[in-house]
N, C-alpha and C positions, 0 to 999 in steps of 0.2 A: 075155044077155051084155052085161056094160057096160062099156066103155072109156074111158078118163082119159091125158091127157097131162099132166105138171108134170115140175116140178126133182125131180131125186134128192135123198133121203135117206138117211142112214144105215145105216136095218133094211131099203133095197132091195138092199144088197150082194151075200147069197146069190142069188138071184132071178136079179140081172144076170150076175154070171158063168156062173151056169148056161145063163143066154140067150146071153151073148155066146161059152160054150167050146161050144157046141153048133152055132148058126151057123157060129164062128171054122171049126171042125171041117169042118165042110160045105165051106165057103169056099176055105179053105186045105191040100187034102191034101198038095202037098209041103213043107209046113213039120213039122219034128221033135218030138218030144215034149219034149225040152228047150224050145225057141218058147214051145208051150205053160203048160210049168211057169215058164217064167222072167215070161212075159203075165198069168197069173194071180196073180204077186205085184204087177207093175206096178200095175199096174188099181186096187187100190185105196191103192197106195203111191205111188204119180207120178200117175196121168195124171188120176185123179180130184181128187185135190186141186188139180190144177191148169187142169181143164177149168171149162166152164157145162155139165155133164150132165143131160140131160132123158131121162124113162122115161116106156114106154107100158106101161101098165094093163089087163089082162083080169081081172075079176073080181078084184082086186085084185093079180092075182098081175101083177109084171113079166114081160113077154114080148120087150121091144126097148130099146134106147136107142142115147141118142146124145151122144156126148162133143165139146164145139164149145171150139178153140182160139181165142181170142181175142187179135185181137194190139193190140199198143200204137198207142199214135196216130202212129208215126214211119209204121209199115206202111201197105202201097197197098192189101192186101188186109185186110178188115176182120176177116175169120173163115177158118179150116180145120177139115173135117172130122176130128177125130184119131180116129173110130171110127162105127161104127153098124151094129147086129147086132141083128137079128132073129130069136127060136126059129124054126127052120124050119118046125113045124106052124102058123107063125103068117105063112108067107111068101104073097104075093102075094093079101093081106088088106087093102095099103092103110098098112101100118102103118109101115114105114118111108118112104113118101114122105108120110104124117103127121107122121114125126119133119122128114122135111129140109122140109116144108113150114115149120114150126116156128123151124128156123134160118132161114131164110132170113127168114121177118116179125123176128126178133129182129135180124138181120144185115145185110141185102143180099145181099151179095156172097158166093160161097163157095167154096174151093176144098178140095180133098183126093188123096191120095194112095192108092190105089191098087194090089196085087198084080197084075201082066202077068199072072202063071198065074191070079188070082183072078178065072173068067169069070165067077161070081155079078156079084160088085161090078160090073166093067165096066158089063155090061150095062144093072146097077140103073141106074148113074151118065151114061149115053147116054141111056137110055129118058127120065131125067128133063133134059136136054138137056145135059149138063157138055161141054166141048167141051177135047179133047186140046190139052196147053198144051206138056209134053216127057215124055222117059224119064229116071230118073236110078237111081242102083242103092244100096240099102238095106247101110247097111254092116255088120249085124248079121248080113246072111245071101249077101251078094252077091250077092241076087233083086232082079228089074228092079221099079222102081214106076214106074206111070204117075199123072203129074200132070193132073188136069184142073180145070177152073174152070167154075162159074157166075155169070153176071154178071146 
C-alpha cells in the first residue's frame, strides 16, 4: 500500500466527493438529502476554487482531504478548517491527522467549525487537542456549530 499527500488536482474531483459523500454520510445523519445534493454541487463550484486543498493518496486512489480556508492578513487567525473527510474504511489509519498535520506546518494556527450532532468530528478535533472557543448556529439548516481552535 502506498500513500501520498499533495495539493488537489483536477482528475481528483470524482475520488474526493466520493470520499467526502461517504464520510459526510457517516458524519452527518441528520442532515437532508437536499444538504447533500446542494454540498455536492458546492465542493467543486465554491469551496474548492476558493480553498488550498490537499488529498491523501492510497494507491493512487484519493481516500481523504482537506479543504483549508485561508484568510487575509487583516485576520488574527491565519487558517480555518472548511472541510476534511476521510472514506470511513480509511478511518482511524492515521490519515486525517496526516491531513491536519499538513495544515498546520503550512499554517500555524487553526480553527474550524464543526456539527454539535457531528460526534465523529468533535471527537477527531479534541483527540487532536482544538479546544472549544463558542456555539453559533448555521444558517442554512439552523443546526448548532461548534467552534474550536488550535493554536
Amino acid at each position: 500500500m502506498t500513500t501520498e499527500i499533495r495539493p488537489y488536482q483536477k482528475q481528483d474531483l470524482p475520488d474526493l466527493l466520493n470520499s467526502w459523500e461517504s464520510a459526510s454520510r457517516l458524519a452527518h445523519p441528520f442532515m437532508t438529502e437536499k444538504f447533500f445534493q446542494q454540498e455536492r454541487k458546492n465542493i467543486p463550484e465554491l469551496y474548492i476554487p476558493n480553498t488550498d486543498t490537499w488529498v491523501v493518496l492510497v494507491d493512487e486512489v484519493v481516500v481523504g482531504f482537506i479543504a483549508l480556508i485561508v484568510a487575509d492578513e487583516n485576520s488574527q487567525l491565519s487558517c480555518e478548517i472548511g472541510g476534511l473527510f476521510v472514506e470511513p474504511s480509511f478511518h482511524r489509519q492515521k490519515f486525517g491527522k496526516t491531513l491536519l498535520d499538513k495544515a498546520k506546518q503550512l499554517y500555524g494556527e487553526l480553527a474550524v467549525k464543526v456539527f454539535k450532532e457531528n460526534h465523529i468530528g468533535s471527537a477527531f478535533y479534541h483527540k487532536y487537542d482544538f479546544e472549544f472557543v463558542s456555539e453559533l448556529i448555521w444558517d442554512d439548516t439552523g443546526d448548532v456549530l461548534i467552534e474550536m481552535k488550535l493554536v
